[in-house]
C-alpha positions in Angstrom: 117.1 72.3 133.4 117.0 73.3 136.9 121.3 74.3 136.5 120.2 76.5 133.6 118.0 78.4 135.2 119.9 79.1 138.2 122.9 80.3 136.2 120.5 82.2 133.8 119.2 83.9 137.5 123.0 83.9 138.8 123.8 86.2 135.7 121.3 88.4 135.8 121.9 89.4 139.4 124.9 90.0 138.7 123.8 92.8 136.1 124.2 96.2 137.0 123.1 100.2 135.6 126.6 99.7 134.5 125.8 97.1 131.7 122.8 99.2 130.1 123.6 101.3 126.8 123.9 104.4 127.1 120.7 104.9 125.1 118.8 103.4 127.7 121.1 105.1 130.8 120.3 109.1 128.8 116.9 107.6 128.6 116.3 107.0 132.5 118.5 110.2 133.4 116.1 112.6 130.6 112.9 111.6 133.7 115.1 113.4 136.2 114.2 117.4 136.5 117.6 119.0 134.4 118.8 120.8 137.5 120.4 119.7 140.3 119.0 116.5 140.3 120.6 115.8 137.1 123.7 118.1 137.7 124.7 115.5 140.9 124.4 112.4 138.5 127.3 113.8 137.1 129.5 113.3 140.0 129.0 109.8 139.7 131.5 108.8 137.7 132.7 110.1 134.2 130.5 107.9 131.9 127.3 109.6 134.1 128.8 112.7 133.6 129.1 112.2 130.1 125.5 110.5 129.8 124.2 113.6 131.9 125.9 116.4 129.4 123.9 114.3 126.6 120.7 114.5 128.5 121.3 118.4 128.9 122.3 119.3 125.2 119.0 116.9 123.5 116.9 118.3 126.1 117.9 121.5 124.9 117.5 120.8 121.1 114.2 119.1 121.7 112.6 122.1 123.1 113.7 124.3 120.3 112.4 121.6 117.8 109.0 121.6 119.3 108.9 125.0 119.4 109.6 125.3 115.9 106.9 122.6 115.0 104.6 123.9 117.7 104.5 120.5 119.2 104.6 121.3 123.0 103.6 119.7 126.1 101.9 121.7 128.6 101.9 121.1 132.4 100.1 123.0 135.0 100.5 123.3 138.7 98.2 125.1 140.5 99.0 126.3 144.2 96.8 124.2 146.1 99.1 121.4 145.2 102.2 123.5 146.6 102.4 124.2 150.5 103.4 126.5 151.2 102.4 128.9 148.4 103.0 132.5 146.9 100.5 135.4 146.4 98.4 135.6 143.6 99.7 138.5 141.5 100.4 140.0 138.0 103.2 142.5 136.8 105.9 141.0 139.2 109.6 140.6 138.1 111.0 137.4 137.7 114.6 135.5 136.9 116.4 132.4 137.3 119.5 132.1 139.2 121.2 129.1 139.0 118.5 126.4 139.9 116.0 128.6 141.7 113.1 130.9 139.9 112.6 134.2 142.3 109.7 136.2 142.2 109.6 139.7 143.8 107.0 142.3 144.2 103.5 142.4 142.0 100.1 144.0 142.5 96.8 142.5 142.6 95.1 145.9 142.6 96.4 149.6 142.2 96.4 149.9 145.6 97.6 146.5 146.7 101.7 146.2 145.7 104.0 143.4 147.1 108.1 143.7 148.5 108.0 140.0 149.1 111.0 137.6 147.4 109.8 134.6 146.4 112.1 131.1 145.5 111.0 128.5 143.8 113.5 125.3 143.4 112.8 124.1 140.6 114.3 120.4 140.9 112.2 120.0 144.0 109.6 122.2 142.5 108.5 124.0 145.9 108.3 127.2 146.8 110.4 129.0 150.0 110.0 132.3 151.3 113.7 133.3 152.3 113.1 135.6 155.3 116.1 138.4 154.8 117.5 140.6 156.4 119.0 144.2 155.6 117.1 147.2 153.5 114.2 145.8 151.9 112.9 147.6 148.6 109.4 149.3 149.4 106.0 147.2 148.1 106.1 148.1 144.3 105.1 146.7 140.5 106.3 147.2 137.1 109.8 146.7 138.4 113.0 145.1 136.6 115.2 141.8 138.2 118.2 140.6 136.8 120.6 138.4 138.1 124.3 139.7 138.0 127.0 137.0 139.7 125.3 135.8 143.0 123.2 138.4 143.2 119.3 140.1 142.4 119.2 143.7 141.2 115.8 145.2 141.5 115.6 148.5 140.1 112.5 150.8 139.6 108.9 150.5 139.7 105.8 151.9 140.6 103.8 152.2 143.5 100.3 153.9 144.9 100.8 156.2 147.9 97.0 155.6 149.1 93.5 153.8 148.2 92.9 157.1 146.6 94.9 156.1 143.4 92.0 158.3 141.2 92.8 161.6 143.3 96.9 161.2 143.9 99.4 160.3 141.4 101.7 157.4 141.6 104.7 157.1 143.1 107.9 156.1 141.1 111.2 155.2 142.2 114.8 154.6 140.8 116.2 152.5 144.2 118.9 149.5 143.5 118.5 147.1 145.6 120.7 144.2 145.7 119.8 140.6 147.1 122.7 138.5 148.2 121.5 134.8 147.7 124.4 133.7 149.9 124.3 135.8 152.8 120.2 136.0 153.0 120.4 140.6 152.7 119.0 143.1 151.0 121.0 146.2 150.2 120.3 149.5 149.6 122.6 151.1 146.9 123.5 154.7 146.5 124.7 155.5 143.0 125.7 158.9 141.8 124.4 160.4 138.5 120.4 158.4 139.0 117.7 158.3 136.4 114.8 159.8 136.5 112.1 157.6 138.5 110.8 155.0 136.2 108.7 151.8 135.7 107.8 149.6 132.6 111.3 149.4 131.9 113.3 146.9 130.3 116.6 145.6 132.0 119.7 143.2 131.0 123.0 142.6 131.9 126.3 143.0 129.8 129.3 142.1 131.3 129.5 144.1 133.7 127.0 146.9 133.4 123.0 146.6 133.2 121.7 148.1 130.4 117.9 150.2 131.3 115.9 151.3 128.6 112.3 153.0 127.9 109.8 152.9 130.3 107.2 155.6 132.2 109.2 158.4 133.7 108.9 161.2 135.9 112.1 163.3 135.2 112.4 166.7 137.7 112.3 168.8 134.3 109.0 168.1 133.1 107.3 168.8 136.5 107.5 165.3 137.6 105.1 164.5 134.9 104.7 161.1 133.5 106.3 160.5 130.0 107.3 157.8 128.1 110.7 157.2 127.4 113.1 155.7 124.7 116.6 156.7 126.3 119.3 153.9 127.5 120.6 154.8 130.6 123.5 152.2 131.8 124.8 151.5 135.3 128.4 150.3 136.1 128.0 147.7 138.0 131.8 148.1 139.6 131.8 152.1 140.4 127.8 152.1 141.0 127.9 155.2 138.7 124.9 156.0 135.8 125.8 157.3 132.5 122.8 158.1 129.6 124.3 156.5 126.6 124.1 158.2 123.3 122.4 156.9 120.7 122.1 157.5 116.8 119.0 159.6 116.2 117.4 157.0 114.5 115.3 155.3 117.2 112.4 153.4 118.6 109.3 155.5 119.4 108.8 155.8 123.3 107.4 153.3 124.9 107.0 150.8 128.1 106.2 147.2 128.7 108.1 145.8 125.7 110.4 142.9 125.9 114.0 142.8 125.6 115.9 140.1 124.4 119.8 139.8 124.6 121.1 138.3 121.0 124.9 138.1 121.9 127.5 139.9 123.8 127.0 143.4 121.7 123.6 143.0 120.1 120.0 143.5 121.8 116.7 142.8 120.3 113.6 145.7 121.1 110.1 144.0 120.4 106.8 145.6 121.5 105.8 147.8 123.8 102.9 150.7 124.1 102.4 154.1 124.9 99.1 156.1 126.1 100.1 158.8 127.3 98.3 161.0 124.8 97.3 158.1 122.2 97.1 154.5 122.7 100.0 152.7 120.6 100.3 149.6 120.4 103.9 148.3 119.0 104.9 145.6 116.9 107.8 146.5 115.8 111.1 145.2 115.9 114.5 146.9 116.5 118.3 145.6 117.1 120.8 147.9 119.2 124.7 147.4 118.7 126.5 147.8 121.7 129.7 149.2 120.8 131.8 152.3 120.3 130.8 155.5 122.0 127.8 156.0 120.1 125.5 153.1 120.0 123.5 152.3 117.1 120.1 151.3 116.4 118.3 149.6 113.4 115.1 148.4 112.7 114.4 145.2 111.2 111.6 144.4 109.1 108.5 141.9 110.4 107.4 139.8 108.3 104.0 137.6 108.6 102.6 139.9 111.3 99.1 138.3 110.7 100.6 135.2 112.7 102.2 137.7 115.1 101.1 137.9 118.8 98.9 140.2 119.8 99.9 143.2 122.3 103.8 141.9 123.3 103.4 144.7 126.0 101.2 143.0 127.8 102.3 139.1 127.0 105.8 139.0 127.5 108.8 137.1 124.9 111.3 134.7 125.0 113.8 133.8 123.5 115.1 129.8 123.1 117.6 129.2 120.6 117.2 131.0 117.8 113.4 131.7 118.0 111.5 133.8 120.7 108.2 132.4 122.0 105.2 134.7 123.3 101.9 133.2 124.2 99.0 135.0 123.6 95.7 134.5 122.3 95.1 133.3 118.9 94.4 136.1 116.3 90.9 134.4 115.6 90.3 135.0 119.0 91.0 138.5 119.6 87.7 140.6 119.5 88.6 144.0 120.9 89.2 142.5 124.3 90.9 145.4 126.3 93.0 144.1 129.0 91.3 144.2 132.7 95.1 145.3 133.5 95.0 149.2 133.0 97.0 150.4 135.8 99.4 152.1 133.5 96.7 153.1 130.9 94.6 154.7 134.1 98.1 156.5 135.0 98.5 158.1 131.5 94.2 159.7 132.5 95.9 161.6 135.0 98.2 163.9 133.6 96.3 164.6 130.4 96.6 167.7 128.4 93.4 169.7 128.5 92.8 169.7 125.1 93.2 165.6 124.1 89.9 164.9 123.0 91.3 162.5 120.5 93.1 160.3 123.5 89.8 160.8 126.0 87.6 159.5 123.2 90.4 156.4 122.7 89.9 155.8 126.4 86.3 156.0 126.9 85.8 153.3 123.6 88.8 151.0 125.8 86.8 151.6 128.9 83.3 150.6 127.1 81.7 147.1 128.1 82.0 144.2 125.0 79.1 143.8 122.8 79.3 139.8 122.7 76.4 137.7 121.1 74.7 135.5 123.7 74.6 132.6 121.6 78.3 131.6 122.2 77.8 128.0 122.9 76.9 126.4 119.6 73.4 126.4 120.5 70.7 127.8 118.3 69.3 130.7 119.2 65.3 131.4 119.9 64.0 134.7 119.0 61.9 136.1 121.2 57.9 136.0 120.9 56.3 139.6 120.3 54.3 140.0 123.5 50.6 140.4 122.2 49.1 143.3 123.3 45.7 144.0 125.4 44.0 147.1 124.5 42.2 148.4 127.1 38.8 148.5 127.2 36.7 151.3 125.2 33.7 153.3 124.9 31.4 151.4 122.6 30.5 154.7 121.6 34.0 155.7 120.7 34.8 156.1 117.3 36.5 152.6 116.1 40.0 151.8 114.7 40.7 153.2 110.5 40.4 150.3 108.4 36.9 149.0 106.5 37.2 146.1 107.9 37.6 147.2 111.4 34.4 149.2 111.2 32.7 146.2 109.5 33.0 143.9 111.8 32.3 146.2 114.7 29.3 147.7 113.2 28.3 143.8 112.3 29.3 142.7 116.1 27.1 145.3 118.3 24.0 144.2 115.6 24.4 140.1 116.5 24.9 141.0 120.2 22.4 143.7 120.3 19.4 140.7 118.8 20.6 138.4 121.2 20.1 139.8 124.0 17.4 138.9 126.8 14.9 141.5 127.3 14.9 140.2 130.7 18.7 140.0 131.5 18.4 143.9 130.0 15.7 145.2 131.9 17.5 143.6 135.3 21.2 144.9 134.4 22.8 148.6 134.7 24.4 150.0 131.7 27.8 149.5 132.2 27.3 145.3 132.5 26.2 145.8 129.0 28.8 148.1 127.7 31.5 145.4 129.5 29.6 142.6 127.7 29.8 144.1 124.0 33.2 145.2 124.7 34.3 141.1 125.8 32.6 139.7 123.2 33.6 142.3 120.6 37.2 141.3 121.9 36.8 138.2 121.2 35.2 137.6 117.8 38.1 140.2 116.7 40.4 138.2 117.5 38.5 135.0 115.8 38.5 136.7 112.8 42.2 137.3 112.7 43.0 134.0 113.7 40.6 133.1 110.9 42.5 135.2 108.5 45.7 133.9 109.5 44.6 130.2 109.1 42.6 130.9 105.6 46.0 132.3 104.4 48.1 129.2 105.7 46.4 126.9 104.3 47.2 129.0 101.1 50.9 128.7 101.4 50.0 125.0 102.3 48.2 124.3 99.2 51.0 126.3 97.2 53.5 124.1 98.7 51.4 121.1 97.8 51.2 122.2 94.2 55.0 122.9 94.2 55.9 119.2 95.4 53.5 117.5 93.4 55.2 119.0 90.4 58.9 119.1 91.5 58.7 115.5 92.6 57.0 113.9 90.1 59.6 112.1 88.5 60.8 110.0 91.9 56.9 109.4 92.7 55.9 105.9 92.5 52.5 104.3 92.3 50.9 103.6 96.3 49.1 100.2 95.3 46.5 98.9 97.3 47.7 100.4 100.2 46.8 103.4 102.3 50.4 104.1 103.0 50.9 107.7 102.4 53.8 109.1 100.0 56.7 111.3 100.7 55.0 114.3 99.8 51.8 114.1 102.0 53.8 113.0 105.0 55.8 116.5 104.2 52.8 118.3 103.6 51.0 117.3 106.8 54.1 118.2 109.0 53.7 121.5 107.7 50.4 122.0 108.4 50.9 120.8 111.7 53.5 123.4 112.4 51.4 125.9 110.7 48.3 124.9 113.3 50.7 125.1 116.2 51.9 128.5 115.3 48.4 129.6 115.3 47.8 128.1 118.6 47.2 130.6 121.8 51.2 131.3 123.9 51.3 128.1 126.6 51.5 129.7 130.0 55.0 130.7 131.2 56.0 127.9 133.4 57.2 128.8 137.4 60.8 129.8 137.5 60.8 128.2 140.6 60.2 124.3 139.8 62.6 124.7 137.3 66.2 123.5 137.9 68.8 125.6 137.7 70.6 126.1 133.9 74.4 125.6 134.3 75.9 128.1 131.4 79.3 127.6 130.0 81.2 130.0 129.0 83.3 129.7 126.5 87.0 129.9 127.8 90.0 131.2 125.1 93.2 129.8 125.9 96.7 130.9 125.2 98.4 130.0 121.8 102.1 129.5 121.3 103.5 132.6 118.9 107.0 131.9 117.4 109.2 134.0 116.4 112.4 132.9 113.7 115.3 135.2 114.6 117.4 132.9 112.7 118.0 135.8 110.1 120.0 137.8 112.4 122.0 135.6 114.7 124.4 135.0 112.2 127.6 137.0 111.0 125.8 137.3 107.3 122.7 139.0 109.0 119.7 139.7 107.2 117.1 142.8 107.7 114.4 141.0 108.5 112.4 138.4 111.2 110.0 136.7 110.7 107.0 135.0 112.1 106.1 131.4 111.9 102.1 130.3 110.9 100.8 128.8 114.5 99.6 125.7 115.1 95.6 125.6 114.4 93.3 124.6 117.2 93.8 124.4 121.0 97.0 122.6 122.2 96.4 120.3 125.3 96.4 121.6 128.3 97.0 125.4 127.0 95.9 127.8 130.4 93.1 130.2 130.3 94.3 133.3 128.7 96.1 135.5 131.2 98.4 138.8 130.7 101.3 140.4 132.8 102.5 137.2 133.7 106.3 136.1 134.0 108.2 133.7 131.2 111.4 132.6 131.5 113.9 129.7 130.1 115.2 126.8 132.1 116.9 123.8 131.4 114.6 122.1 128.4 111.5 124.2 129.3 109.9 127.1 129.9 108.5 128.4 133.2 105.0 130.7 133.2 103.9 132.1 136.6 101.2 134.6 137.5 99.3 136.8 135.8 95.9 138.1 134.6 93.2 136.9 133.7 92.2 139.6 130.3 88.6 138.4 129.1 85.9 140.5 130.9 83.6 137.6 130.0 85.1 135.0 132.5 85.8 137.2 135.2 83.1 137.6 138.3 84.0 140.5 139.7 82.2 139.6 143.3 85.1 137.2 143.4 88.3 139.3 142.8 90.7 136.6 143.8 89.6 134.8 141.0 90.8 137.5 138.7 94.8 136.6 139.4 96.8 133.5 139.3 99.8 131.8 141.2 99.7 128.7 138.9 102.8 127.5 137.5 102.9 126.3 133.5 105.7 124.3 132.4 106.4 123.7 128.8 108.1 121.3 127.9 108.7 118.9 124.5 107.0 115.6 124.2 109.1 113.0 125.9 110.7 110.0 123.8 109.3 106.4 123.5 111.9 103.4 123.0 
C-alpha cells in the first residue's frame, strides 16, 4: 500500500500546467486582466498563445451577449483605493490607446478647467500622471481626444477667461495639440485653412484624416457669436491642412454633445445631441453619413421603441460593442423633469440671446426652477398635519357675540349661571375688570365643553350606525357566545372604534423638546444608472435596413449599478467597458455646502458574469 501511494504522489509531481485541458488552461488565463497581462502569456509558447487568442475572442462575445441580455456585472473603484489619484471632474475627453485609458482636461465648475493628462494602465489598474514636456494645451472642457498611430489629438474646447463667467463670454479655441506617448511632448500644431473656434464637438479618425463635426461655434462672420453647428470639417492628418466637406442638403439639425460612433471604414453613425441656443432641443434621432465620393451623404434612419430609449444621449454618452451601442442613463420610470446640475453650455446659450426670445427665456427660467418632489419618498406613510386650534383673544363681555343662535344662546345662558353664582362678598372686594376676566375664562371654557359635547354626541352616532351596520352585515358568520362573557367579533370592532373616536376627541398632547430627542437619519432615495441598448444589427450588414432599434431594459436595479451621474467618459476595452467621472444630475442628493461631493473620479467597470466549471 505504502508503494502505491508513493508512485500515486511520484506521478502527480510530475504533473505540470502542460497536462491541463485547454478548457481549464482558457479558464485560469480568462482571471487575468485582457491586456498586457494576458498579451505576455502569449509569448509563452504557441499552445498559450493559442489559449490566450481564445480567452480574447469569448471575452469579447461574452460581453456582447450580456449586453444583449442585460446581464452585466458591475464593479466600482473609487479613488481612495488608488494612490495616487486623478481630479474629480465631468466633461473631460477620454480614449484608449493601446493598454492605457488617458484622461485630459474637465471642469468641476465654470470657472475651474483642467490641462492635465491623465493614464491609467489598465492591467495594473493604477493611475500615472506623465509629467511632459513641450506646448501644453491651455486648461479647457468640452474638448475632443482621439488616438491616431502613437499619438493623442486634442482639438477644441471651451474655457472661462475669469470667475466672472455671468458678465464675460467664454473663450473657444480650435488649437491641435498632439501628445507623443513615446517621447513624453506636447506639440502645438499650426494648420492652414482652421475652423471656426468650437466645443461640444464630435471627433473620429478615418484613415488618415479626423473627421469634426457639429458642435458650439464662434465663426468671425457672425460676430463671434455662439451658434450651433451641423457642418463636417476634416483635417489631413499628413499635410495638417482643413477642408469643410460638402454634404447633401439633407442633414441633421445643429447641435452639440451628441455621440458619434464609427460603423466601418466609410459609414458613421450620428445619435443625440441638443441645442439651446434659442430653444432647448433635445435629440433622439439617429442619422448614418457615407463617407465617400466628393459629396458625402447623409440619411436618417428610423428609431424604433424610443419609450425604452435613453434619456438625453447629449448628456450620457454611447457606445458602441459589437453590433449594439450601450448608454447608461437613468431608467425612464425614473426621469421626473430632473434638469441636469451641468448647464455650463445651457448658461452659455443666456448670453447671447436675441432680445426678443421670450419663448426660450420662459424655457430657461421653468429648467432653472427648483423640483416639486413629495416628501414622502421613503415608503413611509405620511401624517397630515393637525389644524392648529385657534385662541381668540379675549373680548368685551359687552361686545356683540359671534352670528349663530346657538352662539348667542349659550352666551346669554353662560353670563346668567355665572352672574347667580357669584359671591356678593368676592364682588363687593374685586374691581371690574377681575370680573369681566372671570366671565370671559369661564365663558371660554364651557364653549368649548359644549363643542366637545357636540362632537362626542355625534360620534357616538356614527358608532351606533356602525353598530347597526355590523350586526346586520355579519349576521350570517355570528355564532351563539354560550355561557361565557367572551365578547364577539363585532363588539371587539366596535369598541376599538370608539376608543379611537374618544382619543380623537382628547385635548393635543404637548409637543415634546426637540432637544431630548435623537436625531432622525433621512434616506434619500438614490436613482441609479440603467443599461440602454441599442441593436444596430440592421445596418452593419451589406443588405442594410432603414431602421434601429431599441431593446426593452432590464426591470429593476442591477447590482452594483452607480449613483446616477452625467458628462462622464465611456469607452470599450478588452471584454468591458470603462466609466470614469462625471456628474452627479439629481438636485435631491446633492448638498451644495459640500461641492466636492457633486463630481466623481470613480472608476466603473462592466464586465459579463464570469463562468463556473
Amino acid at each position: 500500500m505504502e508503494l502505491i501511494n508513493q508512485s500515486l504522489r511520484h506521478e502527480t509531481l510530475l504533473i505540470t500546467v502542460e497536462d491541463l485541458p485547454d478548457e481549464v488552461l482558457e479558464f485560469i488565463l480568462g482571471f487575468l486582466h485582457p491586456y498586457k497581462d494576458l498579451q505576455n502569456c502569449m509569448t509563452v509558447c504557441k499552445r498559450w498563445c493559442l489559449c490566450a487568442k481564445n480567452v480574447f475572442r469569448k471575452t469579447s462575445i461574452k460581453l456582447i451577449k450580456a449586453i444583449a441580455e442585460f446581464n452585466i456585472s458591475w464593479k466600482n473603484v473609487t479613488s481612495t483605493d488608488i494612490v495616487p489619484t486623478i481630479t474629480k471632474r465631468f466633461s473631460h475627453a477620454a480614449c484608449i490607446l493601446d493598454n492605457n485609458m488617458y484622461i485630459f482636461g474637465g471642469c468641476t465648475t465654470n470657472a475651474t478647467s483642467f490641462n492635465d493628462l491623465w493614464m491609467f494602465d489598465l492591467s495594473k489598474r493604477l493611475w500615472n500622471r506623465p509629467l511632459a514636456t513641450g506646448t501644453y494645451p491651455v486648461p479647457k472642457a468640452y474638448t475632443s481626444m482621439v488616438s491616431y498611430k502613437n499619438c493623442l489629438i486634442v482639438f477644441g474646447g471651451w474655457t472661462y477667461p475669469s470667475l466672472s463667467q455671468y458678465y464675460q463670454n467664454v473663450t473657444m479655441f480650435n488649437d491641435i495639440h498632439f501628445y507623443c506617448v513615446n517621447t513624453n511632448k506636447w506639440i502645438l500644431i499650426n494648420a492652414s485653412n482652421p475652423p471656426p473656434q468650437m466645443a461640444g464637438h464630435s471627433a473620429c479618425i478615418k484613415g488618415d484624416e479626423m473627421i469634426v463635426f457639429g458642435g458650439l461655434m464662434m465663426p468671425a462672420a457672425q460676430n463671434y457669436q455662439i451658434q450651433c453647428s451641423n457642418d463636417i470639417w476634416v483635417l489631413d492628418l499628413i499635410t495638417f491642412s482643413w477642408r469643410k466637406q460638402p454634404t447633401t442638403r439633407s442633414k441633421p439639425s445643429p447641435r452639440y454633445a451628441q455621440s458619434v460612433i464609427s460603423l466601418d471604414s466609410e459609414r458613421l453613425m450620428l445619435l443625440g445631441g441638443v441645442q439651446t441656443l434659442h430653444n432647448r432641443y433635445v435629440y433622439s434621432d439617429c442619422w448614418i453619413l457615407t463617407m465617400s465620393g466628393p459629396t458625402w451623404t447623409w440619411k436618417e434612419v428610423a428609431v424604433k421603441n424610443k419609450e425604452w430609449a435613453s434619456a438625453n444621449i447629449w448628456c450620457n454618452p454611447a457606445c458602441r460593442v459589437g453590433d449594439k451601442v450601450v448608454s447608461l442613463s437613468r431608467s425612464r420610470n425614473g426621469w421626473n423633469g430632473a434638469k441636469p446640475l451641468v448647464t455650463s453650455a445651457v448658461r452659455l446659450s443666456a448670453l447671447n440671446r436675441p432680445e426678443n426670445a421670450a419663448v426660450s427665456v420662459r424655457v430657461e427660467q421653468i429648467l432653472q426652477r427648483p423640483l416639486d418632489r413629495d416628501q414622502n419618498i421613503n415608503g413611509r406613510r405620511g401624517v397630515l398635519p393637525r389644524q392648529p386650534i385657534v385662541r381668540q383673544a379675549p373680548i368685551n363681555i359687552m361686545a356683540e357675540p359671534v352670528a349663530g343662535p346657538s352662539n348667542e344662546q349659550a352666551m346669554d345662558r353662560n353670563v346668567t349661571n355665572e352672574n347667580a353664582g357669584l359671591d356678593l362678598n368676592q364682588m363687593a372686594g374685586s374691581s371690574s375688570d377681575l370680573k369681566q376676566n372671570n366671565n370671559i375664562i369661564d365663558l371660554n371654557k364651557n364653549d368649548s365643553a359644549m363643542r366637545k359635547n357636540k362632537i362626542k354626541n355625534k360620534g357616538m352616532k356614527i358608532v351606533r350606525q356602525l353598530q347597526d351596520a355590523n350586526k346586520y352585515r355579519m349576521a350570517a358568520f355570528a355564532c351563539d357566545a354560550g355561557a361565557n362573557n367572551i365578547p364577539n367579533e363585532n363588539d371587539l370592532i366596535n369598541q376599538r372604534q370608539i376608543a379611537h373616536l374618544e382619543n380623537r376627541l382628547q385635548p393635543n398632547p404637548p409637543i415634546p423638546d426637540n432637544q431630548n430627542r435623537p436625531p432622525v437619519v433621512k434616506k434619500v432615495k438614490r436613482n441609479t444608472l440603467t443599461m440602454h441598448v441599442l441593436d444596430i444589427s440592421t445596418v452593419l450588414n451589406e443588405n442594410s435596413s432603414n431602421y434601429v432599434s431599441w431593446l426593452c431594459p432590464r426591470l429593476g436595479e442591477m447590482n452594483g449599478a452607480p449613483e446616477e451621474l452625467v458628462m462622464y467618459s465611456l469607452l470599450k476595452g478588452n471584454g468591458e467597458l470603462i466609466m470614469f467621472g462625471g456628474v452627479h444630475n439629481d438636485i435631491s442628493i446633492v448638498n451644495y455646502a459640500e461641492h466636492q461631493n457633486m463630481y466623481s473620479n470613480s472608476l466603473h467597470f462592466i464586465t459579463a458574469p464570469r463562468d463556473i466549471i
